[in-house]
C-alpha positions in Angstrom: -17.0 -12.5 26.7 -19.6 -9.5 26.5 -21.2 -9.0 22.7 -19.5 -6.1 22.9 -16.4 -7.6 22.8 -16.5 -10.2 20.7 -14.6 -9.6 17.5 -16.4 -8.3 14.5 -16.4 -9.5 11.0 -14.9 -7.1 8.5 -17.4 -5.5 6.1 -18.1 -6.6 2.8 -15.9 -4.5 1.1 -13.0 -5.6 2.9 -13.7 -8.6 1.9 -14.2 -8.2 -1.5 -10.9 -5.7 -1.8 -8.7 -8.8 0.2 -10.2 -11.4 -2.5 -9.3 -9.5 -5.3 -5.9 -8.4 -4.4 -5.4 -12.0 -3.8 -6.9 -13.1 -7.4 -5.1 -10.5 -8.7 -1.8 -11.9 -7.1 -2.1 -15.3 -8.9 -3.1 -14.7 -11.9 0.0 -12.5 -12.5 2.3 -15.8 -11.4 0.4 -18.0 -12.9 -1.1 -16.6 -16.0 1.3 -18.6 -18.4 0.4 -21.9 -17.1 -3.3 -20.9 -18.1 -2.0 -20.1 -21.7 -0.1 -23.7 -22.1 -2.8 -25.3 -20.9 -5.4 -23.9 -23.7 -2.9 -24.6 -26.0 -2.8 -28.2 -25.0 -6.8 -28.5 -24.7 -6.7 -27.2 -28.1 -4.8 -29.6 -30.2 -6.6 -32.0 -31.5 -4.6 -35.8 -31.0 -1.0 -35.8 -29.6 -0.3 -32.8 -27.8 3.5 -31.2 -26.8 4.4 -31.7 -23.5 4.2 -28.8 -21.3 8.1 -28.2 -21.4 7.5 -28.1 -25.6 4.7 -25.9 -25.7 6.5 -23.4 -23.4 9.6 -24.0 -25.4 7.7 -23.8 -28.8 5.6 -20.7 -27.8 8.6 -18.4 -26.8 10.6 -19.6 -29.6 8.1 -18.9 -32.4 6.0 -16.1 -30.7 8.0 -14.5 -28.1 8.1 -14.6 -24.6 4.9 -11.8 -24.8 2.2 -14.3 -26.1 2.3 -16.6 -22.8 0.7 -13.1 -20.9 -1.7 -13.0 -24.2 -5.3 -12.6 -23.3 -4.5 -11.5 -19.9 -6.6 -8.6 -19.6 -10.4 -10.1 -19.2 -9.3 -12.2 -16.6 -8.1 -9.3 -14.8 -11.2 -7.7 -15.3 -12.9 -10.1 -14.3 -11.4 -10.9 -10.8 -13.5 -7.9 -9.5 -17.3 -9.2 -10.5 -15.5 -13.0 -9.6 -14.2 -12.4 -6.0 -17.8 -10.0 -5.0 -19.8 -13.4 -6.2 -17.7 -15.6 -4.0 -17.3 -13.4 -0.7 -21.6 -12.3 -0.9 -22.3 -16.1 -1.4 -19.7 -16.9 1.9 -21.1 -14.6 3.9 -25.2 -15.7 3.2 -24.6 -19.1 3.5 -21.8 -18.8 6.7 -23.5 -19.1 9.8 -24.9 -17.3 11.6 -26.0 -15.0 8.6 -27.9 -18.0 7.4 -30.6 -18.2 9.5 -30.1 -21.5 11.4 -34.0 -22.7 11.1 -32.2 -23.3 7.5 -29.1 -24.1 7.6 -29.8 -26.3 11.0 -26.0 -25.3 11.9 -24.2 -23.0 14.1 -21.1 -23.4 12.2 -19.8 -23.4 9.0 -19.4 -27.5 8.0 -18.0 -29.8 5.4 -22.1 -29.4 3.7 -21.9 -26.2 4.2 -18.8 -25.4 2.7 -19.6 -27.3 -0.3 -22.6 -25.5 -1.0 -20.9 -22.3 -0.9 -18.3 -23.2 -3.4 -21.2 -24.5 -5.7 -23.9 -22.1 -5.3 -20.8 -19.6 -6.0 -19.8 -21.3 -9.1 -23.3 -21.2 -10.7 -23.9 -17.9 -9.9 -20.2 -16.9 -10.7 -20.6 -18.7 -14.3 -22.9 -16.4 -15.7 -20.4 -13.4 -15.5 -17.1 -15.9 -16.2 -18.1 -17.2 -19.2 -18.0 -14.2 -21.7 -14.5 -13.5 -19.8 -13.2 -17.2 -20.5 -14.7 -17.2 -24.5 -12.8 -13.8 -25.2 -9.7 -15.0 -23.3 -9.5 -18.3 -25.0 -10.0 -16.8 -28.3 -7.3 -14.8 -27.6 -4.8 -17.3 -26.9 -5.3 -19.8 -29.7 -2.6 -19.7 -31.4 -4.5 -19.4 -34.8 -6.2 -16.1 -33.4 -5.7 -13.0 -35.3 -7.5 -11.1 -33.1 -5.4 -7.9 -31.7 -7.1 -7.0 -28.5 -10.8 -8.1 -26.0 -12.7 -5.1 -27.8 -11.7 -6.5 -31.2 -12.9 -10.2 -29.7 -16.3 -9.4 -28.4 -17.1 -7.1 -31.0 -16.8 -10.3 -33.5 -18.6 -12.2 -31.6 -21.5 -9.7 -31.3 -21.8 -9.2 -35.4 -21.2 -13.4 -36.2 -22.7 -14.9 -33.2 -24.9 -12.5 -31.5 -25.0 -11.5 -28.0 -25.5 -15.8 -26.9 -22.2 -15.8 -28.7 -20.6 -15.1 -25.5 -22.1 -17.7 -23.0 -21.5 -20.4 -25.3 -18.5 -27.3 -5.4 -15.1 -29.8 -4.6 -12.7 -26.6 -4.2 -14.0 -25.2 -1.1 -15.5 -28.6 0.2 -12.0 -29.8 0.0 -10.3 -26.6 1.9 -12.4 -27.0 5.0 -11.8 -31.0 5.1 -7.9 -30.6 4.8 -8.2 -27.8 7.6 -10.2 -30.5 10.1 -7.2 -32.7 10.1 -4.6 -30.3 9.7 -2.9 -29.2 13.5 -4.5 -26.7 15.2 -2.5 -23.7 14.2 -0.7 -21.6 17.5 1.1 -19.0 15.6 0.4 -16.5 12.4 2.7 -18.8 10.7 1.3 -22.0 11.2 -2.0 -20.5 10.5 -0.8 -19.6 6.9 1.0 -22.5 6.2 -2.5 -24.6 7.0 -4.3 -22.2 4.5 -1.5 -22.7 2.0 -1.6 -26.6 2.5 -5.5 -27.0 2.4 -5.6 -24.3 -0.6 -3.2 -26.3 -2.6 -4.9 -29.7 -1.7 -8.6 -28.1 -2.8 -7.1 -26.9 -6.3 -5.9 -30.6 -6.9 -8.7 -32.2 -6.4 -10.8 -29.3 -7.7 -8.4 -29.3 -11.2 -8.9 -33.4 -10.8 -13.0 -33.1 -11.1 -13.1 -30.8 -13.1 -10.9 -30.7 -16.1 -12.8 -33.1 -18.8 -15.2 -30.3 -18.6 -13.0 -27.4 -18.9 -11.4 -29.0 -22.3 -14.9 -29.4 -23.9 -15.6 -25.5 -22.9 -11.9 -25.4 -24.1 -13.2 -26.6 -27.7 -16.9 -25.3 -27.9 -15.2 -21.3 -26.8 -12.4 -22.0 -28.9 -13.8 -22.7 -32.4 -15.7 -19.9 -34.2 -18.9 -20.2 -35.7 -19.3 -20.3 -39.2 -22.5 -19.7 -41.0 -24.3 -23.3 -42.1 -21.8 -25.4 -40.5 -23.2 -27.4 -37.7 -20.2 -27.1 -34.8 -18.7 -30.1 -34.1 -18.6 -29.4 -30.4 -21.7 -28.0 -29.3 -23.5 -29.0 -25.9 -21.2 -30.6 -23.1 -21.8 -34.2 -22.5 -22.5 -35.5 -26.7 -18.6 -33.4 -26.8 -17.3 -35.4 -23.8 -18.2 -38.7 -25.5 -17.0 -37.1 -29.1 -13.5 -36.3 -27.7 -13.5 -40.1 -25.8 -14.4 -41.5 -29.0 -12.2 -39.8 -31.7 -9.0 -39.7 -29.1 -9.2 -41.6 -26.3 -9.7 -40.9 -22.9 -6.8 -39.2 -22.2 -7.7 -36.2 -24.4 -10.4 -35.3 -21.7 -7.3 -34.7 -19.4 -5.3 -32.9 -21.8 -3.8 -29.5 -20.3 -4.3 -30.8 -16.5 -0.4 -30.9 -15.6 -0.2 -27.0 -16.4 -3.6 -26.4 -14.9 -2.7 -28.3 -11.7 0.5 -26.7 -11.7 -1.4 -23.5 -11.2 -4.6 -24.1 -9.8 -3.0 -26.2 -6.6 -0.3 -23.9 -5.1 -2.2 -21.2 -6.4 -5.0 -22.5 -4.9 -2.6 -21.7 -1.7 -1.4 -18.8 -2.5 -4.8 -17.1 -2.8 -5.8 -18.2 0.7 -2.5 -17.0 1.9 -2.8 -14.0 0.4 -6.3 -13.1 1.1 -5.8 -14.1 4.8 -2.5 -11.2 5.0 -4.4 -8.6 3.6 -7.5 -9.0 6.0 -4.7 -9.2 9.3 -3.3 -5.9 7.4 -6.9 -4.4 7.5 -8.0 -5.5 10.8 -4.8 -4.0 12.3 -5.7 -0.7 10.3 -8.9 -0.9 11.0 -8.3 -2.0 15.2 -10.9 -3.1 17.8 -13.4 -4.7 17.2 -12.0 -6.1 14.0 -9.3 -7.5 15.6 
């Protein structure tokens, strides 16, 4: 096959556009399984299961609240899904230069550095996103709106206020044992598999972490009072200590719920709306 005619990557903004269609997509499903879950991370000792806290939440707030706080994610799937796609295509061979990356293909390494070099980078611009969203669906929160949020951070905690790599590693491990796909639709049903299996095991590494961020976002500081949850790993023991264990899983059935097949979803979606553009777009894209 001439270079002429081999097929072409799509451009960046393609890329970008298919991602956040796609994140888009699922947080729209999913969104109230993110609200439960805060709720759950949250309480301190025994929390309602997640049947209850849906059941409690419509009954004595109305079906509304579970979509509560839904804006800053969705303004923050834009920033989110450019981080991700720029960081895929540096580190994908053969933009990284192979003296580097000592590969000619993406690999399991690889892969794994992508999703992590994506999630420190991508961290800087979720975190004010997660604080004001969090704050938003405690259930204690008086807060109306995001603008209303931020701009009480900003006057009690200053602009710090807001900040107070298994995912895609997973993904390309599941697809190496997965069959060989010979149709469109066996192609999506392997991204929809290793998607789901990669937020699993993603949700699984990561959720002890994401109820500590959970407490420090959700608690509000107050002037001369020390926070009882302040930097990550003294909170992980705290939380151990005061309520066992288990508390550092608290939320993951709702966030697994969501995270795995949505995990699938994304990939599915993503990989439809760049067939739709190469189509549009024709030769050499496709």
């Amino acid at each position: 096959m001439s270079v002429a005619s081999q097929k072409k990557s799509l451009p960046f903004g393609y890329q970008f556009l298919a991602g956040a269609i796609a994140g888009i997509s699922e947080i729209c499903t999913f969104y109230p399984l993110d609200v439960v879950k805060t709720r759950m991370q949250l309480e301190r000792g025994q929390s309602p299961s997640l049947v209850a806290s849906f059941r409690n939440i419509v009954a004595q707030e109305g079906f509304g609240r579970l979509y509560k706080g839904l804006v800053p994610p969705l303004l923050l799937e834009a920033p989110k899904r450019a981080t991700k796609c720029q960081w895929s295509r540096l580190l994908e061979p053969p933009l990284m230069p192979i003296k580097y990356s000592g590969q000619s293909t993406m690999t399991l390494g690889l892969s794994t550095l992508t999703g992590c070099s994506a999630g420190a980078t991508e961290s800087f611009v979720v975190v004010p996103f997660e604080l004001v969203k969090i704050r938003l669906q405690d259930k204690a929160t008086t807060f109306k709106g995001p603008i209303e949020v931020i701009k009480h951070i900003l006057k009690t905690e200053g602009a710090l206020g807001l900040y107070n790599g298994g995912y895609f590693g997973t993904i390309f491990q599941v697809k190496a044992y997965l069959p060989k796909p010979d149709s469109p639709q066996s192609r999506l049903m392997n991204d929809f598999v290793a998607g789901t299996f990669g937020g699993l095991v993603g949700t699984a590494m990561n959720t002890p972490f994401d109820v500590v961020k959970s407490r420090i976002q959700g608690a509000g500081k107050v002037p001369g009072v020390v926070p009882k949850y302040g930097w990550t790993y003294p909170s992980l023991a705290l939380i151990a200590r005061e309520e066992g264990l288990r508390a550092l899983y608290k939320g993951f059935v709702p966030k697994v719920l969501r995270l795995a097949p949505g995990g699938g979803v994304l990939l599915v979606v993503v990989e439809v709306t760049l067939g739709f553009f190469r189509k549009a777009l024709g030769p050499p894209y496709i």
